[in-house]
C-alpha positions in Angstrom: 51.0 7.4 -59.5 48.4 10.0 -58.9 48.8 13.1 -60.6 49.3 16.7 -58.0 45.9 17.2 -59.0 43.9 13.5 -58.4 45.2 13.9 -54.7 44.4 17.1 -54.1 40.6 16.4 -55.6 40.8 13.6 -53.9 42.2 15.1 -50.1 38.7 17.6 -50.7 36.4 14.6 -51.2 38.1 13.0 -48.1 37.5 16.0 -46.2 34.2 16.9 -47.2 33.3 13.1 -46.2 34.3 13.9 -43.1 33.0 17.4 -42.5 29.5 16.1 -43.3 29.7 12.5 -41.5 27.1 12.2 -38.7 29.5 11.8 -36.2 31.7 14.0 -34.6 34.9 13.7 -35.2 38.4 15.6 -34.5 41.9 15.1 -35.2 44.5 16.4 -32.4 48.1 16.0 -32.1 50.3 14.1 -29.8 49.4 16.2 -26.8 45.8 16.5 -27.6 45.5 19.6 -29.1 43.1 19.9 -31.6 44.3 20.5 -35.3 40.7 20.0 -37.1 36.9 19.3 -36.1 33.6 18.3 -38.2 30.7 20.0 -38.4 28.8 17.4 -36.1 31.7 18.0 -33.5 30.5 21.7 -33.4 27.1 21.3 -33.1 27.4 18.5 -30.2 29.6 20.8 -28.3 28.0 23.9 -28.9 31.7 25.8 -29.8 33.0 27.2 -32.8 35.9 26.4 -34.7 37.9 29.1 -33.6 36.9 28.2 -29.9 38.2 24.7 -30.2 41.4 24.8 -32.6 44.8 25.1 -30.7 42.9 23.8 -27.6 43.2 20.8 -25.7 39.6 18.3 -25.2 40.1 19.9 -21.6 37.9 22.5 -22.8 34.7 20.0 -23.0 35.4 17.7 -19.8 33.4 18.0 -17.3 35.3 17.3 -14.3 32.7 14.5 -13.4 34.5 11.5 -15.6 36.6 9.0 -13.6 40.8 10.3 -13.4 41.2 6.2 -14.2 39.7 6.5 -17.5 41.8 9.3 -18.4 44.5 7.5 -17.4 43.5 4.2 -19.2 42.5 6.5 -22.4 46.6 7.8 -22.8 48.6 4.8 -21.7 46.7 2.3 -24.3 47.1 5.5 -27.3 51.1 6.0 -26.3 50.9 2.0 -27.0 49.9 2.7 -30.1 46.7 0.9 -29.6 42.5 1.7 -30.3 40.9 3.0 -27.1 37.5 3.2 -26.9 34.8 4.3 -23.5 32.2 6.2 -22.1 33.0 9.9 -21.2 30.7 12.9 -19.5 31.1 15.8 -21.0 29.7 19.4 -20.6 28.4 21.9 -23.9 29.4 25.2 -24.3 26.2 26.0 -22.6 27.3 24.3 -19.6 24.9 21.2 -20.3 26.3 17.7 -19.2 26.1 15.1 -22.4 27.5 11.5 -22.6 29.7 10.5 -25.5 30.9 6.9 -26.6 34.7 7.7 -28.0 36.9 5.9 -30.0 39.9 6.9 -30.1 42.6 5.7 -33.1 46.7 6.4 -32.6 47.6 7.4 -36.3 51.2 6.4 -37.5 54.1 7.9 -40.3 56.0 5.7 -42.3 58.4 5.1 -39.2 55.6 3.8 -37.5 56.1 6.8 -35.2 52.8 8.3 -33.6 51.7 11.4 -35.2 48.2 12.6 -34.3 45.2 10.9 -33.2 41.1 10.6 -34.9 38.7 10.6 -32.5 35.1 9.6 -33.6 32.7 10.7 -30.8 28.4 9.9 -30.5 26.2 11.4 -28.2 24.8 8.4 -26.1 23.0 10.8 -23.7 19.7 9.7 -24.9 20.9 6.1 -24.9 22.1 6.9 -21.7 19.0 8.5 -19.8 16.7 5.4 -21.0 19.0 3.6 -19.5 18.7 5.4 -16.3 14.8 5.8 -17.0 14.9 1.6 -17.3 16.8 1.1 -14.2 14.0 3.5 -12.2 11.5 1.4 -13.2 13.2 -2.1 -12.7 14.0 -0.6 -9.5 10.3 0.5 -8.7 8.9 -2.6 -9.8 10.7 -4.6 -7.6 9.8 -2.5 -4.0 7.4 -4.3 -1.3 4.1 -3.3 -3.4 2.8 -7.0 -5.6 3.1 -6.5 -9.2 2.3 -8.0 -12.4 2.0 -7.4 -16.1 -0.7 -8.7 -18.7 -1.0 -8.8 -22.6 -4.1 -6.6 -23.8 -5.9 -10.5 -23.1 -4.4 -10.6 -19.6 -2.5 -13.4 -19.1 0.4 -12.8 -17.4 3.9 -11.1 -18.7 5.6 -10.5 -15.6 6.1 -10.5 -11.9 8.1 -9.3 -9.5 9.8 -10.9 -5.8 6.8 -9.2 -3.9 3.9 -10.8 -5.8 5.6 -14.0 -5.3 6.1 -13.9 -1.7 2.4 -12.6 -0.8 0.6 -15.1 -3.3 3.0 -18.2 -2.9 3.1 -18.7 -6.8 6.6 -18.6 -8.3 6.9 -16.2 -11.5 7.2 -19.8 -13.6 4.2 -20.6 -12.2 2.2 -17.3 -12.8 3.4 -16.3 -16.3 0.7 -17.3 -19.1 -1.7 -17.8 -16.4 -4.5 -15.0 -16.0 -5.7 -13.1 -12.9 -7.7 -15.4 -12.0 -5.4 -18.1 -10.7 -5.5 -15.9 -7.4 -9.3 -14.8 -7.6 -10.7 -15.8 -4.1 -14.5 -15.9 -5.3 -15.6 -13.3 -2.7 -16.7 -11.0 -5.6 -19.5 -10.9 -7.7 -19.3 -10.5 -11.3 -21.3 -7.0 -10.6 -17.9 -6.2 -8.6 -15.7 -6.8 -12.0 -18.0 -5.6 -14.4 -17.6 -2.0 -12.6 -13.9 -2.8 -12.3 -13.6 -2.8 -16.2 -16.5 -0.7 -17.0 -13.8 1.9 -14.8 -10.8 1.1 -16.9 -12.5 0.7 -19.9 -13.2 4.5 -19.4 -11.0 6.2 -17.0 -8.0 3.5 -17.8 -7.0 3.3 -14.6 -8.9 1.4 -11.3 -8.0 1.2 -7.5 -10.0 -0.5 -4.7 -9.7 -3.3 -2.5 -10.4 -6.8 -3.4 -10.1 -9.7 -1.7 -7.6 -12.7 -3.4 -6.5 -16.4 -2.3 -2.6 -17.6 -2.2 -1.1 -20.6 -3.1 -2.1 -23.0 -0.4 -5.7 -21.4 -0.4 -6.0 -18.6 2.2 -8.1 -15.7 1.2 -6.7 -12.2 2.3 -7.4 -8.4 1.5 -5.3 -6.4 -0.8 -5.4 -3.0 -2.0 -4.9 -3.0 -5.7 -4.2 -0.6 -8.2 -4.7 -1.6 -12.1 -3.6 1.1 -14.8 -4.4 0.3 -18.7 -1.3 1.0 -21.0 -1.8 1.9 -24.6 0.2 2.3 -27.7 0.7 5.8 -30.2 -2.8 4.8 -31.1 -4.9 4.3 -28.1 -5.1 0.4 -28.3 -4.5 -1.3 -24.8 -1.6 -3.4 -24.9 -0.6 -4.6 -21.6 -2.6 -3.7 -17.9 -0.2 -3.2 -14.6 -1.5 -4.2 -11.5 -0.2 -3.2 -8.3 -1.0 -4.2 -4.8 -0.4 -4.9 -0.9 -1.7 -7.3 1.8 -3.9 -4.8 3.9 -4.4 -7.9 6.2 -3.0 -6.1 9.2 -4.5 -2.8 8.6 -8.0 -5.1 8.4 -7.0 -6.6 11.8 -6.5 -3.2 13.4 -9.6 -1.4 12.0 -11.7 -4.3 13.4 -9.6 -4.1 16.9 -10.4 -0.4 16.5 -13.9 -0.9 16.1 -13.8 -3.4 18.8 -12.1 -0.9 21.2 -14.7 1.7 20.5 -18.0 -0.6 20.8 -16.7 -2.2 23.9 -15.9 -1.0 27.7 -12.3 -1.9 28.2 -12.5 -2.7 31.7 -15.3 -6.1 31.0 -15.1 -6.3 27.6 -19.2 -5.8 27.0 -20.4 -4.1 24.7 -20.7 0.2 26.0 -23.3 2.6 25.9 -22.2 3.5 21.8 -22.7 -0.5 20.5 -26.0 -0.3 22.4 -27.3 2.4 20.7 -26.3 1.2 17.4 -28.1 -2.1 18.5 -31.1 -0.5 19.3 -30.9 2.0 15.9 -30.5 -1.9 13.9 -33.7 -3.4 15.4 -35.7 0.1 15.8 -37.4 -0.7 12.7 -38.0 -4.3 13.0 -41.2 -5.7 14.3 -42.0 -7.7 16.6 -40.8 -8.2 20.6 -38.0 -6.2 22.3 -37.2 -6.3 25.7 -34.3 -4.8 27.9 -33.0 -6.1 31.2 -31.1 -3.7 33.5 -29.7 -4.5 36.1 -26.8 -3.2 39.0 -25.1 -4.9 41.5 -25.9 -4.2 45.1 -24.5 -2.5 47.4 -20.6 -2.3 45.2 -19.9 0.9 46.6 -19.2 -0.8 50.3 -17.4 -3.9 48.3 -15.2 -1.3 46.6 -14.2 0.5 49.9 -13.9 -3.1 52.2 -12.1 -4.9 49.8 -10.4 -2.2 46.8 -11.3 -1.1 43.7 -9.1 -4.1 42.2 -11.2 -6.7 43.5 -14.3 -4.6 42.3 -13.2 -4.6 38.7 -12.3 -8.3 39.3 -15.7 -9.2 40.0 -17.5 -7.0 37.5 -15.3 -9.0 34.6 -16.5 -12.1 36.5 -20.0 -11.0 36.4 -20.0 -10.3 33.0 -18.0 -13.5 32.2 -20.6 -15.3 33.8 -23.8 -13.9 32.2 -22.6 -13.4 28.9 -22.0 -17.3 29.3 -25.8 -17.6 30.3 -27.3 -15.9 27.1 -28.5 -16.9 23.9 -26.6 -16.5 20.6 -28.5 -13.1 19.6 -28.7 -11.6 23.1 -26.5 -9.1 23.9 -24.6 -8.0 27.4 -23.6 -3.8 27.7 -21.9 -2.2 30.3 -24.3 0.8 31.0 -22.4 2.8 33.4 -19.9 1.9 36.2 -21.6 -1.3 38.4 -24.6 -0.8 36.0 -25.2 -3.3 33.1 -28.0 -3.9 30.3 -29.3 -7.0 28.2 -31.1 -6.8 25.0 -33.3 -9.3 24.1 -34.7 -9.3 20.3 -37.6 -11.4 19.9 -38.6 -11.9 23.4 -41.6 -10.2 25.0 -42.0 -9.1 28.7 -42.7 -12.9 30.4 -39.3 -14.7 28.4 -37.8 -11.1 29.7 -39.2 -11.7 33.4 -38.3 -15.7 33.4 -34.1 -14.7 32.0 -34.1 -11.9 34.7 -35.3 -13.8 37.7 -32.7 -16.8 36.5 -30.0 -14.4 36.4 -30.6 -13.5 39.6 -30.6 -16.6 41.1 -27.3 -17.4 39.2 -25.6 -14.9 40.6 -26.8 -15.3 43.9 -25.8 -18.7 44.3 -22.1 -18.2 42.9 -19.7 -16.0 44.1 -17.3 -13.9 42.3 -13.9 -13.5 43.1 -14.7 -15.8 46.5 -17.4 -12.6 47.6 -21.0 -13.6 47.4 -23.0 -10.5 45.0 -26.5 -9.8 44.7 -27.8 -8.2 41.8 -31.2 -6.4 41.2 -32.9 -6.1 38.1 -35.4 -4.6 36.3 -37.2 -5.5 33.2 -39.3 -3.8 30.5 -40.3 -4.7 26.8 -40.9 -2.1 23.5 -44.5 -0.4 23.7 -45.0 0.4 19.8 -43.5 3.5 18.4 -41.8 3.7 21.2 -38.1 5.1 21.6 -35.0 3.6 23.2 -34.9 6.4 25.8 -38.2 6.0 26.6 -37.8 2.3 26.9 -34.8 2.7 29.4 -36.4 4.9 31.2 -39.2 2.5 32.2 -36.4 -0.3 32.0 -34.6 2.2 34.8 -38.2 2.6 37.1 -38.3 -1.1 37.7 -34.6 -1.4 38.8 -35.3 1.4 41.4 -38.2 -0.5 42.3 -36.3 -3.3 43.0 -33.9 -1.7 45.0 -36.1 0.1 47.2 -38.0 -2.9 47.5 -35.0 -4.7 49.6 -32.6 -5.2 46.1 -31.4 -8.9 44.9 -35.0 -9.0 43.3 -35.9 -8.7 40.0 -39.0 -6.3 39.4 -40.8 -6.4 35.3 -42.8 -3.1 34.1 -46.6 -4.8 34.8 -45.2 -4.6 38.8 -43.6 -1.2 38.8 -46.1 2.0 39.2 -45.4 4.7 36.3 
């Protein structure tokens, strides 16, 4: 048997165990008021002694835990039995903090439930990288592709999206390296400026152009960041990206749109000036062919404005169908129309205009038989584009005035 003073050296060892043990712990009674509390308690909660003795843990709830784990928490202690759970708790200072508890039911002799010891850690931390993780698995599953590399980029991780816009399955892409998806559209300039930019700015965006599974090449717009340890050294690259297909199909519509008269589809008055600004500073032959059709002012009024557009998208149809590969058809203004012929001098110019003419002549459009006049004129050197129209322009007013459904070249029209 211990001697009075063994137990009482040995009670202040027990308690100074306790006072200084890293967690928090208290001891309350049967209704939960609290009889003693550690050091760590105190400092987690922010109160003092004196706040917290003779008070009840209501004093540190936060209002925000579930009522069922309350209610879980005191029907397995009056069973005499461990509980043990999550709780969110507030600080003194009004500051929310998660706790893991375990609670212990502490018996007399008679077996009879005397107090409780409740051993408390702050989890918060635990609790917000938990959070922090399921942000990111969340983000990294959203439409945008993306992959992870090792430091020698093979392939660590996918997500759904990458799958669904490259075909490969994650099996199928882990281990591999970028390059299972590399179309061969780039250069190895293109890369080397790709990781001369990561290599010095850890971080590279632009748009690059990849193949899928079964072999079709399409646009993406990928972003790839560098991540590095606590001393600098690269140890994995993230790469994120989305099929810009789509927006590719609508900038070229667009572009089509605005270099094109929407009524016939030729090319308008804007695509032939950036033709003409293309072969300004080539050498050699240039000629133009304009050209109206006669008389559409009295087809408009006898037969509507629908029929008129009608035939000009016949007209047009039918031309463009009678040129070579590098000539080019523009709508110049209303019934008015242009040709541009690269590499052909006045006399091929002449011989294309007079066919033209006899084409059209010969085939109606829209059931109406049309007559066109035309007039042709081929680049002096040095000279300009206005300055070629306008002489382009004097031989199709010679035409008219000489009877129309004619074509007239420059070396028969008077300057």
């Amino acid at each position: 048997m211990k001697t009075p003073q063994q137990v009482s050296d040995w009670f202040n060892e027990f308690y100074t165990a306790v006072e200084q043990s890293p967690a928090a712990t208290a001891i309350t009674d049967t209704r939960g008021v609290f009889l003693f509390v550690n050091r760590r308690f105190l400092e987690v909660t922010g109160y003092s002694r004196e706040e917290l003795l003779g008070r009840t843990p209501a004093v540190i709830q936060s209002g925000h835990t579930d009522p069922h784990v309350y209610e879980s928490l005191w029907s397995t202690l009056r069973a005499g039995k461990v509980w043990q759970g999550e709780m969110l708790n507030r600080r003194k200072n009004g500051e929310l903090y998660w706790e893991f508890e375990i609670i212990t039911p502490v018996h007399n002799d008679a077996g009879e439930i005397v107090s409780f010891v409740a051993v408390k850690e702050d989890i918060t931390r635990r609790k917000q990288q938990e959070h922090e993780l399921r942000l990111l698995a969340t983000a990294f599953e959203t439409g945008q592709a993306a992959l992870v590399t090792d430091a020698e980029q093979r392939i660590v991780r996918v997500n759904r999206a990458f799958s669904e816009i490259t075909g490969y399955a994650a099996s199928e892409a882990i281990g591999e390296t970028p390059r299972l998806f590399q179309s061969g559209r780039h250069d190895e300039a293109f890369y080397a400026r790709l990781w001369d930019e990561l290599a010095n700015h850890g971080h590279w965006q632009g748009e690059i152009w990849n193949m899928d599974r079964e072999g079709n090449i399409f646009p993406v717009w990928e972003s790839i960041t560098a991540v590095t340890d606590a001393t600098g050294e690269v140890v994995n690259y993230v790469a994120m990206f989305h099929n810009i297909r789509e927006r590719k199909n609508r900038e070229r519509e667009l572009n089509r749109q605005a270099l094109h008269d929407h009524l016939t589809g030729a090319g308008n008055r804007r695509a032939f000036e950036r033709a003409m600004w293309a072969v300004g500073h080539e050498s050699g032959d240039l000629s133009v062919v304009l050209f109206d059709v006669d008389h559409f002012k009295q087809v408009n009024d006898t037969h509507g404005h629908e029929r008129g557009d009608r035939i000009l998208r016949e007209l047009v149809e039918r031309v463009s169908g009678w040129l070579r590969t590098n000539d080019t058809l523009y709508r110049w203004g209303g019934e008015e129309f242009c040709i541009l012929l690269p590499a052909t001098g006045l006399e091929g110019a002449s011989i294309l205009a007079e066919r033209i003419r006899q084409w059209v002549a010969q085939t109606p459009l829209d059931g109406l038989a049309i007559t066109i006049s035309l007039g042709v004129a081929s680049r002096l050197p040095g000279e300009s584009a206005v300055a070629l129209m306008e002489r382009a322009d004097a031989c199709l007013y010679q035409a008219k005035r000489e009877g129309r459904n004619r074509s007239v070249a420059e070396a028969a029209c008077p300057h």
